[in-house]
C-alpha angles and dihedrals in degrees: 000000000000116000119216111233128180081342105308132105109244122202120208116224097265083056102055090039093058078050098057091046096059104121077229108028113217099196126069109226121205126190103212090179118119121266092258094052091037090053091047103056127341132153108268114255099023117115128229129231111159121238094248090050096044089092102057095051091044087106098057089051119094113230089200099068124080112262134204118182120202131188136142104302094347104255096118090046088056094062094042084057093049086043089054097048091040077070112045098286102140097171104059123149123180121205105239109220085011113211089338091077104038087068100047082053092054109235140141124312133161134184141237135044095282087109096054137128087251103061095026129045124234 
C-alpha cells in the first residue's frame, strides 16, 4: 500500500511493477535519472527526461494524467514529485528505493538508451 512521505504517495517496487503490467497502463512512468544511470539498467519501457531537463518539457505534460517519477534511491524523484505538484500535478507518485530497490527485488531491467524520452512519448 503507498506511504505518504513529505506529501507525496510513494509506490514500492511490487506496486509499480502490477502498474506496468496493466494490458492499458493508466500511469505515466518517467525515469529522472541521468543518461549514464539510465544506459546501464532501467525498467523496460520506462522513458527517460532527466531531472534538469524535466522543467523545460513540464508544458507538454498533461496534468491531468497519473505520474510516477523513478530515479536511483529515490531521493531526486522525490523532488521532481514536490516540483509537479508545486504546479498544478494532482496525480504525482514517487518510486520508494528507486531503482535501488528494483533490483534488489529482482525484477526486470534492460540496457541501453532505446527506452528513452527521445524515441518514446511520455
Amino acid at each position: 500500500m503507498a506511504q505518504v512521505i513529505e506529501g507525496i504517495s510513494h509506490l514500492d517496487s511490487q506496486e509499480l511493477q502490477q502498474l506496468l503490467l496493466l494490458a492499458e497502463p493508466t500511469v505515466v512512468v518517467i525515469d529522472v535519472r541521468e543518461p549514464e544511470e539510465y544506459e546501464t539498467a532501467h525498467i523496460p519501457g520506462v522513458p527517460l527526461i532527466p531531472m534538469g531537463d524535466i522543467i523545460d518539457k513540464l508544458e507538454s505534460l498533461d496534468p491531468q494524467k497519473e505520474y510516477v517519477f523513478v530515479c536511483r534511491s529515490g531521493r531526486r524523484s522525490l523532488e521532481v514529485a514536490k516540483y509537479f505538484i508545486s504546479n498544478g500535478f494532482e496525480r504525482v507518485h514517487n518510486h520508494l528505493g528507486g531503482m535501488l530497490d528494483w533490483q534488489s527485488a529482482g525484477l526486470e531491467v534492460t540496457q541501453g538508451l532505446d527506452d528513452s524520452e527521445s524515441s518514446s512519448s511520455a
